[in-house]
N, C-alpha and C positions, 0 to 999 in steps of 0.2 A: 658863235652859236647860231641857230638855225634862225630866220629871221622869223617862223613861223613858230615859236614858242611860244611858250602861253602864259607865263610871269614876265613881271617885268625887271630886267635884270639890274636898272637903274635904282632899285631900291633897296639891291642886296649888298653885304659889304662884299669886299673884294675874294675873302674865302671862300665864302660861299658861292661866289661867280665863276672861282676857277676851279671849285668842285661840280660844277654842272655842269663845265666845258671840257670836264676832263671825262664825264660820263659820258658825252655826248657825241664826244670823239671815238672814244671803246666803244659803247654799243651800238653805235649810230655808222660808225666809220671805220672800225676796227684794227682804229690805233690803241692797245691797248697800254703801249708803254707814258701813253699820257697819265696813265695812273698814278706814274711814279713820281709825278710832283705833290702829289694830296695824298697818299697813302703813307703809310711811316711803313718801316720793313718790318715791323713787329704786327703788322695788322691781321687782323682777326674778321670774318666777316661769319654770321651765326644766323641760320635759318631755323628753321621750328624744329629739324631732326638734321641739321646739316653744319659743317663747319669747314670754312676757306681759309688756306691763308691768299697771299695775294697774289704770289704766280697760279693757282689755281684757281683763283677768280679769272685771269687773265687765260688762263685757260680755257676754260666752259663758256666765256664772251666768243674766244675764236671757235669754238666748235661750233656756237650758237650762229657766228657766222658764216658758218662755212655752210650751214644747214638753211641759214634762212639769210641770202645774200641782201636782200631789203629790208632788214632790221632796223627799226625805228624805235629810239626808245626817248620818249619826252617828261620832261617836267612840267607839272602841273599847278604843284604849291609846294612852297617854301614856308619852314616855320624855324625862325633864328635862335639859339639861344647863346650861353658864354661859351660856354664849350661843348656843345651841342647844334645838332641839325637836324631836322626833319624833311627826309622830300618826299613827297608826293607824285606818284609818277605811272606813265601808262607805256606799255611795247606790243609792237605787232611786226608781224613781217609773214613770207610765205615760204613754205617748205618744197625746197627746190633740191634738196640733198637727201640722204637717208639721217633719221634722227628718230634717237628711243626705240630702233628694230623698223622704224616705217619707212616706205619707201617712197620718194620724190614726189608725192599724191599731188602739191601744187594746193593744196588746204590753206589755207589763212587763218590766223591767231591773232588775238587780241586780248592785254590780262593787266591788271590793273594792280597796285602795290604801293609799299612806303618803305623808307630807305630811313632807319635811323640809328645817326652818326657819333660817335664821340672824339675830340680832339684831345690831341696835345699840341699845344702851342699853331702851329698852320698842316697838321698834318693828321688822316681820322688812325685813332690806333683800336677802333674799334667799331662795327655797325651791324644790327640787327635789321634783317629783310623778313618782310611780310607781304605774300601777294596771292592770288586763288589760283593756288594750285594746279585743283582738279580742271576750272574751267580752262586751263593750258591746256591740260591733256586731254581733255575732254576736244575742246575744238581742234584739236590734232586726229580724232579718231581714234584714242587710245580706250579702250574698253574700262570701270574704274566699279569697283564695288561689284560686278557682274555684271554689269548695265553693257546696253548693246547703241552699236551706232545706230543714232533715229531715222526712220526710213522718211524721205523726202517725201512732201503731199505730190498727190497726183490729181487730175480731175476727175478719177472715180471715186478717191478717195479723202479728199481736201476735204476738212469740214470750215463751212463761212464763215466768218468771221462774228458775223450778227449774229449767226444762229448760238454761236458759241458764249455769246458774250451775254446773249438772252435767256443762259438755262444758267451762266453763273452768278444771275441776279436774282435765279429764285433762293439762291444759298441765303443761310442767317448769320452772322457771322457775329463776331465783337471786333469793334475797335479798338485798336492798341498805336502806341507811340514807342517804335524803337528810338533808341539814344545812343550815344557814348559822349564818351571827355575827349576830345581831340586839343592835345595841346594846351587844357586850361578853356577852353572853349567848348559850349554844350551844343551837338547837333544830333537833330532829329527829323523823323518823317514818321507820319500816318502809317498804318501797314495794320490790311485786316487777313490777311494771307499768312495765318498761325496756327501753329499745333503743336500738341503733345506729341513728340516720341515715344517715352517713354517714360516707367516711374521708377524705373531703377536698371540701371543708374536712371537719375531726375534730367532727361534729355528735351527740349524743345526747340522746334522748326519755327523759324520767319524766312520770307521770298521778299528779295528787294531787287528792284530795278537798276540793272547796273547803268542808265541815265539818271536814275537819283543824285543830287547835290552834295548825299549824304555817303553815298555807295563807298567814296576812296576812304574813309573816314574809317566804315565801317571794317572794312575787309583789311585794316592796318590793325584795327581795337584787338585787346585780348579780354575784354570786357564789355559788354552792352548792356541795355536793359532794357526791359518790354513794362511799361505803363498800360495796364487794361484799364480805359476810360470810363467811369460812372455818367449815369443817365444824365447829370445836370451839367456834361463837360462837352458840349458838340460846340460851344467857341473853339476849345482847345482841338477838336478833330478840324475841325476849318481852319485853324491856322499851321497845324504841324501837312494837311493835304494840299499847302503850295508848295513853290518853290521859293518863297521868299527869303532873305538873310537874316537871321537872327532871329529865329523862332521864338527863342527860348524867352528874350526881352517881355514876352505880350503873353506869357501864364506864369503861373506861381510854380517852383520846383525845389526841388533841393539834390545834396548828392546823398550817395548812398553809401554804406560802409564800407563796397570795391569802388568806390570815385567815380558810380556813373549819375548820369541823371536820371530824378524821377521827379514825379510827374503828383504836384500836392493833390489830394482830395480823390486819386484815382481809385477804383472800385479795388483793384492790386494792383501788385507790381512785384518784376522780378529782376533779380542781378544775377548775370550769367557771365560764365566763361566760354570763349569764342571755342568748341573745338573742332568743328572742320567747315567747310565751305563743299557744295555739290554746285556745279556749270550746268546750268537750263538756259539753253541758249540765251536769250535778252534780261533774265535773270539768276539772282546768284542765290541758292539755300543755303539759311548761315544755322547751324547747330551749334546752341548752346548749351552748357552746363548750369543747371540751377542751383546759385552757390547761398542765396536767400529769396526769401515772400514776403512781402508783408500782405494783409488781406484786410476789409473794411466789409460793412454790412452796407453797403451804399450798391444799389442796383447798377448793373451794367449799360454802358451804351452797346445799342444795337444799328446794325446795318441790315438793308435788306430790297430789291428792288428799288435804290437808287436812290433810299432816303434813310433816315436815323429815326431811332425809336427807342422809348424808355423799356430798357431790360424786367421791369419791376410788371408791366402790363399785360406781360403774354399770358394768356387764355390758357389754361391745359386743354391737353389735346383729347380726344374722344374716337372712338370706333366706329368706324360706318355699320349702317346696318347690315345684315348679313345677306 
């Protein structure tokens, strides 16, 4: 394996080492008949609307290579079970061929995903792949929903950085804590970057930073939840706005009736179903399904020009004079 991997392989059992070495090989090197020591010949691979068996996985690896000859595809995290596996895993490479109708643009991609496994005995005879989609084709150029390729700043028309970051601190916003269950393990982060979609179907928006700790976690989950924080919870907004390990240890939570976490004493809170993911370059918009609410009469936390403030206090507003 690559020496530049990013688990350590000494702590995995021997399965799961030479399931990493056999993906590493195929999508990395495109040997893809190393699959045929970990794959059983009954195997089955099941995307969100797609289904492989395993000459056709081995297929769409070489096409992928033939398209994108610098195909790098790494493992990130491993999570073991008996007869189970979880990877965690990120791929990039540049398009040097025609692929999806494009032609050899020389574009670069980067998409992030989870691979998870079931065995029989030393062999997977089954795996569900989860990974953002769109932000594949999206950073390929591929037009998606009507959206158009974004035109690059220029110096007439770049707007600063300060200037920009200066007018989205006059916004008000609410603090929320996205979640999921990864594995039996509760991860989360800050995130005031929320909205309503819609109310029917019951749709809402959160934007997470695909350098979030939390980002691979997220974009694997078929469930999250959004915890809207009460006035008296800005501990809890200071410890889910690091980056630190094990948020969840230093507030009070519990799960929720789809297995996610929430967030005790929160003004609300919601359980959602994951159902699409939109590519905004450095960020990824996850759209979920609201499949429950719970709601308290406890005021909200507020955001606003760089600091927090009790939801309960706001002024109504008034008319200037005419």
């Amino acid at each position: 394996m690559d020496e530049e991997s990013t688990i350590d392989v000494t702590t995995l059992t021997p399965r799961t080492v030479a399931v990493i070495s056999a993906l590493e090989r195929s999508w990395g090197q495109g040997n893809v008949d190393a699959l045929d020591a970990v794959l059983a010949p009954s195997y089955v691979r099941r995307g969100r609307r797609s289904r492989q068996s395993k000459e056709e996985l081995k297929s769409s690896i070489l096409d992928m290579r033939r398209a994108f000859p610098d195909l790098d595809m790494r493992v990130t995290r491993v999570v073991e079970g008996e007869n189970d596996l979880a990877l965690y895993w990120t791929s990039s490479g540049t398009l040097h061929d025609e692929y999806l109708g494009l032609p050899p643009t020389g574009r670069q991609y980067s998409v992030s995903g989870a691979t998870f496994s079931h065995f029989e005995g030393d062999r997977i005879v089954e795996e569900n792949v989860i990974y953002d989609r769109r932000g594949k084709y999206s950073s390929l150029g591929v037009p998606l929903s009507g959206s158009s390729t974004v035109e690059e700043p220029n110096a007439k028309t770049a707007v600063g950085i300060d200037v920009l970051r200066s007018m989205h601190r006059k916004m008000v916003t609410g603090v929320t804590v996205v979640a999921v269950d990864s594995d039996g393990e509760p991860r989360g982060l800050a995130v005031n970057a929320f909205s309503s979609v819609s109310l029917e179907p019951p749709l809402i928006l959160v934007c997470v930073q695909k350098s979030s700790s939390t980002y691979s976690h997220l974009i694997a989950a078929s469930h999250f939840s959004v915890s809207v924080l009460a006035a008296d919870q800005l501990n809890v907004a200071k410890v889910f706005a690091t980056k630190q390990e094990r948020k969840f240890d230093q507030v009070a939570w519990h799960h929720g009736e789809h297995g996610v976490p929430l967030i005790d004493g929160a003004a609300a809170a919601m359980e959602l179903e994951l159902q699409d993911t939109l590519h905004a370059s450095t960020h990824t918009i996850f759209i979920g399904r609201v499949r429950r609410i719970t709601t308290t009469d406890a005021a909200p936390l507020v955001y606003t020009n760089g600091a927090f403030f009790d939801g309960a206090q706001l002024i109504e507003a008034s008319e200037s004079p005419a």
